[in-house]
C-alpha positions as CSV (number, residue, x, y, z in Angstrom):
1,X,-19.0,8.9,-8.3
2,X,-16.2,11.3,-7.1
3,X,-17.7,11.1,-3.6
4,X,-16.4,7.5,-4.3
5,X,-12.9,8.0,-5.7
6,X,-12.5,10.2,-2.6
7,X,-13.5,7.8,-0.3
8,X,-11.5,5.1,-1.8
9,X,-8.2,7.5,-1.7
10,X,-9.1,7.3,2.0
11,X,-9.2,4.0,2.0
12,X,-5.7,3.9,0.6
13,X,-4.7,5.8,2.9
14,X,-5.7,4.1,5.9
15,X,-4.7,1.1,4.9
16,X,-1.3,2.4,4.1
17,X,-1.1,4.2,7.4
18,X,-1.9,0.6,9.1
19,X,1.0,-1.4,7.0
20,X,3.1,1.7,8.7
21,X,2.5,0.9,11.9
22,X,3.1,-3.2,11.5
23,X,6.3,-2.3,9.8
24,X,7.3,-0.2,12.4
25,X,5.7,-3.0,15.3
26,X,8.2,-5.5,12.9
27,X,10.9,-3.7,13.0
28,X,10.9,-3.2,16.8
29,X,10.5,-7.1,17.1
30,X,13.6,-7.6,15.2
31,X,15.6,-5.3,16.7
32,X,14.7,-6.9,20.2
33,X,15.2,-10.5,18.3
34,X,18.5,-9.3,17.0
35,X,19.7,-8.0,20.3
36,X,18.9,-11.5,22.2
37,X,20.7,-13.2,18.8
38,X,23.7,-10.7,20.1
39,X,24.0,-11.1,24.0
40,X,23.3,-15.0,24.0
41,X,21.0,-16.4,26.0
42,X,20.9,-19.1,29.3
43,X,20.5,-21.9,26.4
44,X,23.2,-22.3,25.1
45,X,22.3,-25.0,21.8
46,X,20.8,-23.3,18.9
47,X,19.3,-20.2,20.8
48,X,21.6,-17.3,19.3
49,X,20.7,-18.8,15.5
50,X,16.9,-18.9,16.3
51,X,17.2,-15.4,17.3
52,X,19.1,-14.0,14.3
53,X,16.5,-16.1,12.0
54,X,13.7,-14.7,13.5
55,X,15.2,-11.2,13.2
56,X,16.0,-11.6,9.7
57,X,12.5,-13.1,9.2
58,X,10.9,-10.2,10.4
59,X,13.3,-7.6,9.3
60,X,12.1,-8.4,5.8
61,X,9.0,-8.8,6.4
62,X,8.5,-5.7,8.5
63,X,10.5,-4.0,5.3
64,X,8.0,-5.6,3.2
65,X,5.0,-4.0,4.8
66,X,6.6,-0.7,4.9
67,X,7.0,-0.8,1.3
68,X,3.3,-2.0,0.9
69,X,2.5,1.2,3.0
70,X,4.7,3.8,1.0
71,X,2.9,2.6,-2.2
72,X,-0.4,2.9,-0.7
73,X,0.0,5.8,1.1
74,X,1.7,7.2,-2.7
75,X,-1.4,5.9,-4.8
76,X,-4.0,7.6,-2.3
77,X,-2.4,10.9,-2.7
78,X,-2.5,10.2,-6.6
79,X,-6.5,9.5,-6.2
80,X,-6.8,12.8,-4.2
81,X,-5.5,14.2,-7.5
82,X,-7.4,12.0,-10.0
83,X,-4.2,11.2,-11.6
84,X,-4.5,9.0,-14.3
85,X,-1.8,6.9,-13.6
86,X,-3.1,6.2,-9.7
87,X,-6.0,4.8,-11.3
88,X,-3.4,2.1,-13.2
89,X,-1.6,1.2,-10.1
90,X,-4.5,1.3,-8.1
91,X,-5.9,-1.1,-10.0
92,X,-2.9,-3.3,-9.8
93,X,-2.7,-2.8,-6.4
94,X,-6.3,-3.7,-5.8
95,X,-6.3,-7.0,-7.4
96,X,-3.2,-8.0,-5.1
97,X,-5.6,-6.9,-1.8
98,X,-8.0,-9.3,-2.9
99,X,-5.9,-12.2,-1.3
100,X,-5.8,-10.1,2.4
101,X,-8.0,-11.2,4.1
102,X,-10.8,-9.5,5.4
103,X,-10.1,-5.6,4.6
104,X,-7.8,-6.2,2.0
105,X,-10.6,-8.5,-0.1
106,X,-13.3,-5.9,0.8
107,X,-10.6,-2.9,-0.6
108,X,-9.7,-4.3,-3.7
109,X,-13.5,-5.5,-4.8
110,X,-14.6,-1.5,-3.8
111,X,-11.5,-0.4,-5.5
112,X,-12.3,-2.6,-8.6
113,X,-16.0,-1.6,-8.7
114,X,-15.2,2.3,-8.6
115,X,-12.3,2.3,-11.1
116,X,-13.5,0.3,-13.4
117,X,-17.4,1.8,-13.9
118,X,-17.5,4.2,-16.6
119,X,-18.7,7.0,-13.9
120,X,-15.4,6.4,-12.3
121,X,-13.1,6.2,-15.3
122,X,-14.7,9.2,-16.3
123,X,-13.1,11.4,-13.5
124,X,-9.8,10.1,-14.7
125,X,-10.3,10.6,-18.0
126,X,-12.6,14.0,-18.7
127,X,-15.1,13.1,-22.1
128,X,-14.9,16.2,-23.3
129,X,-11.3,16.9,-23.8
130,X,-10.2,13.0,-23.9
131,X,-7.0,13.9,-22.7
132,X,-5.8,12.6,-19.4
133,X,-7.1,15.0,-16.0
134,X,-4.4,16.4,-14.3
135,X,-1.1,18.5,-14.0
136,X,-0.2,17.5,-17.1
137,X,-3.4,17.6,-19.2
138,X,-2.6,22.1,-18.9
139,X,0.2,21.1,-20.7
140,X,0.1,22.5,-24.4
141,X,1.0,19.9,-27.1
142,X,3.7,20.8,-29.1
């Protein structure tokens, strides 16, 4: 099952390094949106506030996926580690994929199958110590 939890940290990571790349695409848009909104264009009616909508449309959105990719990109690295707490957020994070359609559905139902068999909760959480695996599980109690 670890070949799994690896695999799926890929995952993460891919699909955070794709949201990186829209966000950047996004933000290029509404910068060239924004500039039109600025200069005016041979239309005079309506055509400078149809620009600076669209830029602001896809400024947030474009800061939107960037976000989306900084958590993705954040939880795969935790996976790498079999951090306990990437296992929480991937989780969360998985069940909000299901809705993006076609890799996204596909990410969060693997995601969802490894983290939640006892194989793959197991990684996260060794049987034998039942402490939490990780940096912090060296830790001594006091």
């Amino acid at each position: 099952m670890k070949r799994h939890v690896d695999f799926l940290a890929l995952l993460f990571l891919g699909w955070g390094a794709i949201f990186a790349f829209v966000g950047v695409a996004g933000l290029v848009l509404a910068a060239g949106a924004l500039a039109i909104a600025r200069t005016g264009g041979p239309i005079e009616v309506g055509s400078d506030l149809a620009a600076g909508v669209t830029a602001f449309t896809l400024g947030g959105l474009a800061l939107l996926a960037l976000l989306w990719a900084a958590l993705h990109l954040w939880i795969g690295t935790w996976l790498r580690r079999y951090l306990p707490a990437g296992r929480l957020v991937a989780l969360g994070l998985s069940v909000i994929n299901l809705v993006l359609l076609p890799f996204g559905t596909a990410l969060g139902a693997y995601a969802c199958w490894v983290l939640l068999s006892e194989d793959g909760r197991r990684i996260f959480f060794p049987a034998d110590t039942g402490r939490p695996h990780g940096p912090s599980a060296t830790a001594t109690p006091r």
